[in-house]
BAFI-440627 format. One line per 4 residues: number of its first residue (from 1); their letters; for each residue x, y, z of N, C-alpha, C, O. Coordinates in pm, 1 decimal. Each point is the difference from the previous one (the first is absolute). Layout:
N
NUM	A	X Y Z X Y Z X Y Z X Y Z ~ ...
END
This chain:
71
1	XXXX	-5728.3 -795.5 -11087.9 94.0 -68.9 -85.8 129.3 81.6 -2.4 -14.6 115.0 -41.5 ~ 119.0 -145.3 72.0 141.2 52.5 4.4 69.6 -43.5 -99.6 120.4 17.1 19.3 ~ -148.3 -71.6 -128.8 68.8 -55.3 -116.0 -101.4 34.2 -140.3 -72.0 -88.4 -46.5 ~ 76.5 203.4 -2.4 -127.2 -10.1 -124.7 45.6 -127.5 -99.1 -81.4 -70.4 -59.7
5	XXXX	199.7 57.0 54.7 4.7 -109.4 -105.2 -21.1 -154.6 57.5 45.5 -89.8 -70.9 ~ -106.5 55.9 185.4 23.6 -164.5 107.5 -103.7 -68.5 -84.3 1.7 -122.8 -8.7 ~ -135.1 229.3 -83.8 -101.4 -80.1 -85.7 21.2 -37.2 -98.3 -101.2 -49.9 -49.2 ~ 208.4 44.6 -31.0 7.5 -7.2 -113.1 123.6 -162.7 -35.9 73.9 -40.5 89.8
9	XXXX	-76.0 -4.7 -183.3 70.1 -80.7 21.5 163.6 13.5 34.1 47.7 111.6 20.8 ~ 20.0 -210.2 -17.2 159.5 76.5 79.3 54.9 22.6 -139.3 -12.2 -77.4 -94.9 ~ 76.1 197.4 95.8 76.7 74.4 -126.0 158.7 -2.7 54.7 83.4 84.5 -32.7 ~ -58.9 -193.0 118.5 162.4 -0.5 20.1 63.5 -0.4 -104.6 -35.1 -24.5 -115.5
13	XXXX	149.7 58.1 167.4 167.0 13.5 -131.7 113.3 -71.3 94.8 25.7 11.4 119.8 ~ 20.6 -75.6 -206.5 139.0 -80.0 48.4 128.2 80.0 -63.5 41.2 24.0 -113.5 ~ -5.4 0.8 231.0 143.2 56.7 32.5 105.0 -135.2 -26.7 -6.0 -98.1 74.1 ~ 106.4 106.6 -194.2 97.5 -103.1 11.6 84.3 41.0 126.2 -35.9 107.7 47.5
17	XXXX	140.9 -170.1 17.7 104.0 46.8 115.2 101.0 -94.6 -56.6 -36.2 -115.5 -22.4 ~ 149.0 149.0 -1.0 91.6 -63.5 -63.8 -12.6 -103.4 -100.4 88.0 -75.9 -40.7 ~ -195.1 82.5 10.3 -34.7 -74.4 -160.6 -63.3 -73.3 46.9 -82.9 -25.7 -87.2 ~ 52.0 -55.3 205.8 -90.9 -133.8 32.9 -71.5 51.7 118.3 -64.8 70.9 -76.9
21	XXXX	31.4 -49.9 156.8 -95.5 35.1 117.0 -74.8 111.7 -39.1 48.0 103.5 -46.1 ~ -204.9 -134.0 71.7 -86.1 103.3 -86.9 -61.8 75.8 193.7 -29.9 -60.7 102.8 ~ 35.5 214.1 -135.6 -93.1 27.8 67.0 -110.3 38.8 -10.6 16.6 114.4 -42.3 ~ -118.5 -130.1 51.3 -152.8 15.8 7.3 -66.7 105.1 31.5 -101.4 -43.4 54.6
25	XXXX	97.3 154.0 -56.1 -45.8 117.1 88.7 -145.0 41.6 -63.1 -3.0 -22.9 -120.9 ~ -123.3 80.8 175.6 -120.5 -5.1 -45.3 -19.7 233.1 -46.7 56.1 107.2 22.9 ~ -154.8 -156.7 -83.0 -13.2 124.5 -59.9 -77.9 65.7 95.9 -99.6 -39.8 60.3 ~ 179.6 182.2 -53.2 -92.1 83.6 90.5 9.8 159.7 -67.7 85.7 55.9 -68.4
29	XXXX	-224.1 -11.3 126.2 17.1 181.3 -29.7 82.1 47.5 61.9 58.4 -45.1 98.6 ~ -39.5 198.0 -182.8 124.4 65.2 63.3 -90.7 129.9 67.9 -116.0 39.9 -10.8 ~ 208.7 -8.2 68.4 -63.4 114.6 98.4 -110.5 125.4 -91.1 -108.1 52.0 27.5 ~ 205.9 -41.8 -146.6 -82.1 93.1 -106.5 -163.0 -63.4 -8.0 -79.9 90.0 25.7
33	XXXX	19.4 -208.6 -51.8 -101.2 -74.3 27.8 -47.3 79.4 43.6 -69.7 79.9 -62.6 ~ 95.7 -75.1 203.8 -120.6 -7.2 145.5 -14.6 206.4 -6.3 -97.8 68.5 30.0 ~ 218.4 -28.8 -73.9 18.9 142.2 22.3 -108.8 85.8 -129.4 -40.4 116.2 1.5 ~ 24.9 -186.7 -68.5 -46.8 53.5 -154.8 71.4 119.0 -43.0 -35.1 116.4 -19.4
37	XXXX	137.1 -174.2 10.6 67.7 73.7 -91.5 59.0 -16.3 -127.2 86.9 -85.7 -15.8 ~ -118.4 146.9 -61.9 6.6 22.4 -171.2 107.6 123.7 -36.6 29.6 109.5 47.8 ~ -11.6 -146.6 -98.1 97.6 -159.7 -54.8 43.4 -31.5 143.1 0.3 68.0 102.6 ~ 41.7 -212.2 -133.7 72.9 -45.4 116.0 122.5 29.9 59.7 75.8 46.9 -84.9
41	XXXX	-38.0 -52.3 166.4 180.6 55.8 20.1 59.9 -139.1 34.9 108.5 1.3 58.1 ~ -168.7 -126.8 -87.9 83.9 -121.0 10.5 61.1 -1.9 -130.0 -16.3 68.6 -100.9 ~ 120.0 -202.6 141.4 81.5 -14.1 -146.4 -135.9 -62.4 -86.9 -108.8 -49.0 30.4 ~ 188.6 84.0 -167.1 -19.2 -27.2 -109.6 -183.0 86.3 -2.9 -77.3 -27.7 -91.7
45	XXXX	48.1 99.5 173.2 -139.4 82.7 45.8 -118.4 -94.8 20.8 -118.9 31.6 3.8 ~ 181.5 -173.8 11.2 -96.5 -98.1 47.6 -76.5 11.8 142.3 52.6 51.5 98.6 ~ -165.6 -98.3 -100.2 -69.2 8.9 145.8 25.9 -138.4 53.3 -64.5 -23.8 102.1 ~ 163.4 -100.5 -156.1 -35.4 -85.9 91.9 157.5 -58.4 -83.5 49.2 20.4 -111.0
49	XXXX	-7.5 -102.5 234.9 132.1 -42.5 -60.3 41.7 -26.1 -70.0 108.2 43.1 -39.9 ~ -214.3 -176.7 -37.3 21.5 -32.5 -116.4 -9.1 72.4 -162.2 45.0 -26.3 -111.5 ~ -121.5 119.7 166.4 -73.7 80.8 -153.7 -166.7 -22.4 58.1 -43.1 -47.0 105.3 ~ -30.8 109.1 -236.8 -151.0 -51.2 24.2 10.8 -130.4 -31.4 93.4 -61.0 -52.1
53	XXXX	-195.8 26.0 88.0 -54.8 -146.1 37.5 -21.3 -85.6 -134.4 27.3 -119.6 -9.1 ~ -86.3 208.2 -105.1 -41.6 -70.3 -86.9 5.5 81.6 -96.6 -97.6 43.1 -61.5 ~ 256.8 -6.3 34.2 47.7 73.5 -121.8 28.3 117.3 77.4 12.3 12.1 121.8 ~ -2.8 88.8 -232.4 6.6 171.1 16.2 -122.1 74.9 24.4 4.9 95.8 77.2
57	XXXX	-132.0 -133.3 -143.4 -131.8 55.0 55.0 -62.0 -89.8 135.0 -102.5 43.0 52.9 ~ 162.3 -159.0 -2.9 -98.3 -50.2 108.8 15.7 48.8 102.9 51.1 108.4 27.9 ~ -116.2 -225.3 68.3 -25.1 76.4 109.0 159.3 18.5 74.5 111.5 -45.9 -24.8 ~ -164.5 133.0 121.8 114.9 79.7 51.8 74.6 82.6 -59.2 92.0 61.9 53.6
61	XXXX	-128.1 -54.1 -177.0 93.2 58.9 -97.3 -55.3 205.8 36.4 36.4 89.4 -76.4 ~ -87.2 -73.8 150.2 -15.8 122.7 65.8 -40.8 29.6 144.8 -53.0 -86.0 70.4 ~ 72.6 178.9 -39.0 -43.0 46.0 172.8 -118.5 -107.5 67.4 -84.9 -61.0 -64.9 ~ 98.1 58.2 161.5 -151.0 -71.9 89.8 -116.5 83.8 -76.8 13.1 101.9 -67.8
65	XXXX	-130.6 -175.0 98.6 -111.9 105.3 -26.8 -1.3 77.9 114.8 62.1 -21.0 104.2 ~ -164.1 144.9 -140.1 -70.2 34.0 136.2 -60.3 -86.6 86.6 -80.6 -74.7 -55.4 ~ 94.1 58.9 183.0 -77.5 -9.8 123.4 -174.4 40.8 -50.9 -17.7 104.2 -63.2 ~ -72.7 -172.8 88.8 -146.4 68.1 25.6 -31.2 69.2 86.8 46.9 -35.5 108.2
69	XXX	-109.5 125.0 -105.8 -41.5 105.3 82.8 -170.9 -49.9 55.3 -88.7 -50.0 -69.1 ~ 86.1 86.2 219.6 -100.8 -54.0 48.1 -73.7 114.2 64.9 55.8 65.9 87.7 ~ -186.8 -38.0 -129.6 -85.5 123.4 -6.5 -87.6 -25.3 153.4 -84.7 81.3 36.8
END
């Protein structure tokens, strides 16, 4: 999966462009995400463009998990 957020429903934001033409752009993680890094060094220290997903505590609202380790 190359998109962690492609499962979830679409969390687009409309961009006005001169007051009438909306652009559409879809929510994605930011590099801090995939890097786990804490705090984030994106704006606003969000891991994903929009903010977390579902408020200030949801998801995305911190680093990827760990990877599982296979014994």
């Amino acid at each position: 999966m190359g998109d962690p957020l492609e499962h979830l429903d679409h969390h687009d934001s409309d961009l006005p462009i001169n007051g009438f033409i909306k652009y559409n752009f879809q929510n994605e993680v930011t590099a801090s995400w995939f890097m786990h890094a804490s705090p984030s060094f994106s704006v606003n220290g969000w891991y994903t463009l929009n903010g977390p997903v579902d408020g200030e505590h949801g998801e995305f609202a911190a680093p990827a998990p760990a990877c599982p380790t296979v014994r």
